[in-house]
Short mmCIF file of the C-alpha atoms (twelve columns), coordinates in Angstrom:
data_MODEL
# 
_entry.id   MODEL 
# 
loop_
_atom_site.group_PDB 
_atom_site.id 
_atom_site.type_symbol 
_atom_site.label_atom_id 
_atom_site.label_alt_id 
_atom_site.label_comp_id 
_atom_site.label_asym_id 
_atom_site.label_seq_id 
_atom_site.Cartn_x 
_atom_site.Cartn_y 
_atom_site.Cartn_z 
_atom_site.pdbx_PDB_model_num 
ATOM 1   C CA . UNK A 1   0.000   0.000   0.000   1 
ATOM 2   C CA . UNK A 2   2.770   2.469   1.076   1 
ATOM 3   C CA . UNK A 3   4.684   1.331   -2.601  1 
ATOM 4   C CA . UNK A 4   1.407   2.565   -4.005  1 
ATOM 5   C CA . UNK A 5   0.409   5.943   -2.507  1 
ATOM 6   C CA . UNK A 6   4.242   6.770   -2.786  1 
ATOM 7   C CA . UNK A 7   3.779   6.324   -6.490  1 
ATOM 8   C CA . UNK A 8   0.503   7.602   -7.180  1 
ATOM 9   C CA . UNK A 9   2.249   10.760  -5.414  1 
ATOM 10  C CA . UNK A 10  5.242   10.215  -7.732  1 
ATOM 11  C CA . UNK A 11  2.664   10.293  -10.831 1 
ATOM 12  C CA . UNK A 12  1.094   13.160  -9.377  1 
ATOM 13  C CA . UNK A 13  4.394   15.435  -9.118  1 
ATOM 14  C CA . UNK A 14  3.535   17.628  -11.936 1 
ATOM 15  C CA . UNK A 15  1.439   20.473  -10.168 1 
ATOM 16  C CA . UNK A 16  -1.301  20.616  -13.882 1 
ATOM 17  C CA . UNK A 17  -1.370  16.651  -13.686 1 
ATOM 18  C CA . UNK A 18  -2.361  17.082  -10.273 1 
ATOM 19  C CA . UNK A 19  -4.664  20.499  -10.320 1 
ATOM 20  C CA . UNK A 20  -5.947  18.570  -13.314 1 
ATOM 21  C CA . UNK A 21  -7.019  15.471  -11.407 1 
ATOM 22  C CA . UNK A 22  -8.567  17.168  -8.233  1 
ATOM 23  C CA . UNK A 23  -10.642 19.414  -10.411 1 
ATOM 24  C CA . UNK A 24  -12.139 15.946  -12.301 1 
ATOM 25  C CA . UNK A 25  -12.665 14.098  -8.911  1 
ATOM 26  C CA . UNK A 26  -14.433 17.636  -7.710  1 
ATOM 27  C CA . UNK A 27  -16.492 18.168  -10.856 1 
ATOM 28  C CA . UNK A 28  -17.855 14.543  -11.080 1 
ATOM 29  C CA . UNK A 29  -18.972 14.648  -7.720  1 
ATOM 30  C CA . UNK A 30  -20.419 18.042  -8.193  1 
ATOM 31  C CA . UNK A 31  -22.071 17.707  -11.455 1 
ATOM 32  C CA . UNK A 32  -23.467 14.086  -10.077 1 
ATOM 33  C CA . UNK A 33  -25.374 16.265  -7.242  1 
ATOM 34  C CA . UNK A 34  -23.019 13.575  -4.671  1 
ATOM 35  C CA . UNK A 35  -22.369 16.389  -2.289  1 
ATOM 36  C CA . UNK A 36  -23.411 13.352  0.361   1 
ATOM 37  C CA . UNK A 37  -20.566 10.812  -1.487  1 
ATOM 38  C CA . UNK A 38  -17.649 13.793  -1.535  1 
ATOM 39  C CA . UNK A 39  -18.195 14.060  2.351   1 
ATOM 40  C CA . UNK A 40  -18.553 10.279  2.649   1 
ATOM 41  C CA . UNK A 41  -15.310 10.057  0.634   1 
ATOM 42  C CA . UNK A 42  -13.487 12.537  2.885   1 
ATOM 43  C CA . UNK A 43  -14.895 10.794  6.079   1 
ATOM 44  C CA . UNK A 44  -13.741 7.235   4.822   1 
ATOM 45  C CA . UNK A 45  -9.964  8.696   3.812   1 
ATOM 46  C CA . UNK A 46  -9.675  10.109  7.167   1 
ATOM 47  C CA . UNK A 47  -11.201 7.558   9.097   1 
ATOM 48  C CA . UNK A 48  -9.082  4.859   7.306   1 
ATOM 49  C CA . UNK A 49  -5.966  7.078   8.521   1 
ATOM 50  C CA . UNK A 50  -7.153  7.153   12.093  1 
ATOM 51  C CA . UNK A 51  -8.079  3.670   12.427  1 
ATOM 52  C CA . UNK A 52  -4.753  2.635   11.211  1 
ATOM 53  C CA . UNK A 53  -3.063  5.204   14.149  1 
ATOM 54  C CA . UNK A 54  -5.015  3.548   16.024  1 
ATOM 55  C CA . UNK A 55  -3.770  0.109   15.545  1 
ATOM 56  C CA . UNK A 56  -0.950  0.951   15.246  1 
ATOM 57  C CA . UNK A 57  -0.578  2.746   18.880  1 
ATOM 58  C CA . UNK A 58  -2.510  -0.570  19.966  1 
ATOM 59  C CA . UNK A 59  -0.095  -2.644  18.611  1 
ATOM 60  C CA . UNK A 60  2.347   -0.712  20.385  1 
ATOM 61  C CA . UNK A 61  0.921   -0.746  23.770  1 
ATOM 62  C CA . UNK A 62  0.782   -4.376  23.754  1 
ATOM 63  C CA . UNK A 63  4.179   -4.817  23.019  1 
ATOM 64  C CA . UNK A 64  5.474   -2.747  25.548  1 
ATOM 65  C CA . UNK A 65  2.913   -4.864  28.094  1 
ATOM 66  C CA . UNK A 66  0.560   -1.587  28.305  1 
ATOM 67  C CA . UNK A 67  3.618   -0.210  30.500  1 
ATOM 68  C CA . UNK A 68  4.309   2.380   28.214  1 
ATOM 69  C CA . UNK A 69  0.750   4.703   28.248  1 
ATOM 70  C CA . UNK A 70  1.806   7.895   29.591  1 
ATOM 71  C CA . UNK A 71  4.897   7.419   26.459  1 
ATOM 72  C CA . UNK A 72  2.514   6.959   24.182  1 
ATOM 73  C CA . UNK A 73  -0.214  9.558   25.149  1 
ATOM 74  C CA . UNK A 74  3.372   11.881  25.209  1 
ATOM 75  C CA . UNK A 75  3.957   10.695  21.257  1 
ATOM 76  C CA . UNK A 76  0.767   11.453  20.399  1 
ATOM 77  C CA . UNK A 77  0.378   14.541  21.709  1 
ATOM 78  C CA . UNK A 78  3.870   15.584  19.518  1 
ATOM 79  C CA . UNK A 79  2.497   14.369  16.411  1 
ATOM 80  C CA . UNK A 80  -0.440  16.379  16.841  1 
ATOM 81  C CA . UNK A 81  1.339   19.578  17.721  1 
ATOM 82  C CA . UNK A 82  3.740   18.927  15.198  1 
ATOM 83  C CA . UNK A 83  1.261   17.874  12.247  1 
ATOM 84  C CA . UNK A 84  -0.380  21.287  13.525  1 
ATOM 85  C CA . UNK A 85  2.944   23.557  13.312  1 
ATOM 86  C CA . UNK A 86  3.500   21.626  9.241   1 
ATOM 87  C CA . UNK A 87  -0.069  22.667  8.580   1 
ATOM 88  C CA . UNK A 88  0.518   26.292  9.440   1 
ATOM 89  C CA . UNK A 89  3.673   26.417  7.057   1 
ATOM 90  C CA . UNK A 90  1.984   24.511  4.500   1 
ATOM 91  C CA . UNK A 91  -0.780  27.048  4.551   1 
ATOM 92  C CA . UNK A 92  1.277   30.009  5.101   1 
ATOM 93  C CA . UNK A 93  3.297   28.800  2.241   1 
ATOM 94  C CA . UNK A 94  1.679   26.737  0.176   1 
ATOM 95  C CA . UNK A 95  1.876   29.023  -3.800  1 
ATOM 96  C CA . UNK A 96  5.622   29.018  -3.076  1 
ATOM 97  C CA . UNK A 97  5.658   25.128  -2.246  1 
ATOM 98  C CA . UNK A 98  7.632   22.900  -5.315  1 
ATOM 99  C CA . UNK A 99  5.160   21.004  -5.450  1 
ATOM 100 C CA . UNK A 100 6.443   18.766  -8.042  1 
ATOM 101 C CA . UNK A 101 9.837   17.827  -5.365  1 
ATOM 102 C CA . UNK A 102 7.555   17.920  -2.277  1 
ATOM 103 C CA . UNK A 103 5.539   14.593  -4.068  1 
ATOM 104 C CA . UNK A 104 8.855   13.313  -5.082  1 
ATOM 105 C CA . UNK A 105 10.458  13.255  -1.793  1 
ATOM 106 C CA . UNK A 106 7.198   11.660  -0.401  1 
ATOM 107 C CA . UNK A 107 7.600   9.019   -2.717  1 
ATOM 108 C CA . UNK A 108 11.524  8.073   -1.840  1 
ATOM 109 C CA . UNK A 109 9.991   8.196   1.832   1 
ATOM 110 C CA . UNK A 110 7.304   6.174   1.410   1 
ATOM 111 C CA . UNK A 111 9.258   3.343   -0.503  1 
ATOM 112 C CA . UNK A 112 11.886  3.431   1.936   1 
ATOM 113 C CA . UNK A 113 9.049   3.091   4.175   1 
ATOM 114 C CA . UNK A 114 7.789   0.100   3.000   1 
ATOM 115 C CA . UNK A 115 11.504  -1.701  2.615   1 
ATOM 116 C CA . UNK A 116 11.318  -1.015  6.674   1 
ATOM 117 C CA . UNK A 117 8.167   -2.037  7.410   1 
ATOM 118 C CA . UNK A 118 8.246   -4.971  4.934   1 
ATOM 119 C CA . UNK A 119 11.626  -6.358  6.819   1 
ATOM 120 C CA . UNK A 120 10.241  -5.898  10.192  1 
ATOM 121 C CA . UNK A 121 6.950   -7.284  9.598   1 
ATOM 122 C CA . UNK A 122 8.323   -10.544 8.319   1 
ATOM 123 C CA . UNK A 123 10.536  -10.646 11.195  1 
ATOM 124 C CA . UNK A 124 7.334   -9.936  13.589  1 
ATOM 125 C CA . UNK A 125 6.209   -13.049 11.971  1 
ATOM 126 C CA . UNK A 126 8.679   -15.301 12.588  1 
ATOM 127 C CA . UNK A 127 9.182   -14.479 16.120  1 
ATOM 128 C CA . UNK A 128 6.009   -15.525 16.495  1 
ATOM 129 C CA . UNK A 129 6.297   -19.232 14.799  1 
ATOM 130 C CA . UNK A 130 3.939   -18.105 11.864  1 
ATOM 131 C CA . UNK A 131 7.313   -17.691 9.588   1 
ATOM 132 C CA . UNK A 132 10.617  -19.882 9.409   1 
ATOM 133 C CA . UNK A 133 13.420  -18.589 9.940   1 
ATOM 134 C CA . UNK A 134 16.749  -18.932 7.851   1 
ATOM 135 C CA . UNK A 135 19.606  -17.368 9.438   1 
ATOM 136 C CA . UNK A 136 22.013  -15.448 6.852   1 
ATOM 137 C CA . UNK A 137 25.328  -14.109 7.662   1 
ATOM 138 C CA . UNK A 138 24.482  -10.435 7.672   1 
ATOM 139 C CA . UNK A 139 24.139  -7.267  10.281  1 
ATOM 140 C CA . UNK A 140 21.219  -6.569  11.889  1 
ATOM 141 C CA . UNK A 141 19.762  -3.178  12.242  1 
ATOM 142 C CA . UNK A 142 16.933  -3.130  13.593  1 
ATOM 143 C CA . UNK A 143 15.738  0.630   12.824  1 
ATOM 144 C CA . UNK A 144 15.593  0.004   9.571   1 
ATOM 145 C CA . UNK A 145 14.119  -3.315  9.648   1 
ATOM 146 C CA . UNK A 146 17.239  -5.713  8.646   1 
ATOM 147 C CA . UNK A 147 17.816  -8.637  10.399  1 
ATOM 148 C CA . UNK A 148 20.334  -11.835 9.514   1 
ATOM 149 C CA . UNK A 149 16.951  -14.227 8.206   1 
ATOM 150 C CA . UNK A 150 16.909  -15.421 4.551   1 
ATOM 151 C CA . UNK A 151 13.365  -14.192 4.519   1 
ATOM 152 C CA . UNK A 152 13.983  -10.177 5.731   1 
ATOM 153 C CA . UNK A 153 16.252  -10.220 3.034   1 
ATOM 154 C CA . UNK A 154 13.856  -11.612 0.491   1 
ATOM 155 C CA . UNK A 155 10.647  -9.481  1.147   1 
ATOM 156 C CA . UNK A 156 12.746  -6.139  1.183   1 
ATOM 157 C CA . UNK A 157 14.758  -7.306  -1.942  1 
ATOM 158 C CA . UNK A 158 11.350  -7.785  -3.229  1 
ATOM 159 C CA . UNK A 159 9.992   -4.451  -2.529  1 
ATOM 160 C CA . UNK A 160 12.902  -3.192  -3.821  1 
ATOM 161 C CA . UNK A 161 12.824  -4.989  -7.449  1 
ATOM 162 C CA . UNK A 162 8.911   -3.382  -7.571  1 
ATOM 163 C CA . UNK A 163 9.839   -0.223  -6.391  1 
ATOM 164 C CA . UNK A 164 12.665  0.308   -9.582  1 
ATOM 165 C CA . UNK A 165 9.826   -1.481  -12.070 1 
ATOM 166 C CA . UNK A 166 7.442   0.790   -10.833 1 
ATOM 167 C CA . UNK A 167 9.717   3.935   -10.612 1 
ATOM 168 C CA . UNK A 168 10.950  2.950   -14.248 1 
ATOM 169 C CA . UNK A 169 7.384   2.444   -15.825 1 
ATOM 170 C CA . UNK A 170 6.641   5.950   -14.348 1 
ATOM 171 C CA . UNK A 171 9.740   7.557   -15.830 1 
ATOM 172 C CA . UNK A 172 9.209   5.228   -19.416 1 
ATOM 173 C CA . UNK A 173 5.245   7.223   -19.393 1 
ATOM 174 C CA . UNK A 174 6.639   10.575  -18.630 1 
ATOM 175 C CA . UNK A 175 9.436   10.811  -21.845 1 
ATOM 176 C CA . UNK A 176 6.444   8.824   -24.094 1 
ATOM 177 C CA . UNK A 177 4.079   12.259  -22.720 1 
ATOM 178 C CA . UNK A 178 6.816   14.674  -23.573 1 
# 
């Protein structure tokens, strides 16, 4: 999912393609009279994004044996003051924004992302039995999800393979458009 929004972001880098696209989402629920599915749409985007926070800060409660509350409450509150103090300079600044580099760098994030989370999930998996586990002679870091299994290695080699198709496709389409 992460490979995906980082690349529909990627796609979207030109500010037209992108002013282009909003303005068809925004017209066809407009001239539809779907004033009812545009809000529905909006809720449904942000409550996806919540419930995965949620989740998320769930899955990290557990793991810490719901000993680390007041740490998390502490995180959360940061996020929201920071998210608050980026949506103040995003506003204040927003016609000087490059657009175009903004969605690029959120792409490279997101990917990079996913080779992370893709290594540590797998690993999540085999601590638990659910997933062998092949040792390789390798380091292990674990901040960015690389541990000395056979399978770590595999999923984020994998990610990385689609993430240089997919980045490759997109660059192929852009010098066919130009």
């Amino acid at each position: 999912m992460l490979m995906y929004v980082g690349f529909w972001l990627h796609g979207k880098s030109e500010m037209d393609k992108w002013r282009d696209y909003v303005k068809r989402l925004m017209q066809g629920a407009v001239s539809n009279g779907s004033l009812f599915g545009l809000g529905a749409l909006s809720f449904f985007v942000v409550f996806r994004e919540v419930f995965e926070s949620v989740l998320f800060l769930t899955a990290l409660d557990i793991e810490s044996g719901n000993k680390q509350g007041n740490a998390i409450a502490l995180g959360v509150i940061a996020a929201f003051i920071l998210v608050i103090i980026f949506a103040v300079i995003v506003l204040q600044f927003s016609a000087r924004l490059p657009i175009a580099k903004l969605f690029r760098v959120s792409s490279l994030v997101m990917g990079l992302l996913a080779i992370v989370l893709g290594g540590k999930g797998v690993h999540s998996l085999q601590e638990v039995g659910i997933l062998p586990i092949h040792g390789v002679p390798m380091f292990r870091f674990e901040l960015i999800g690389a541990f000395p299994t056979a399978e770590t290695c595999l999923i984020q080699v994998a990610i990385i393979t689609v993430l240089l198709i997919i980045w490759n496709v997109g660059a192929g389409a852009k010098k066919k458009a130009a």
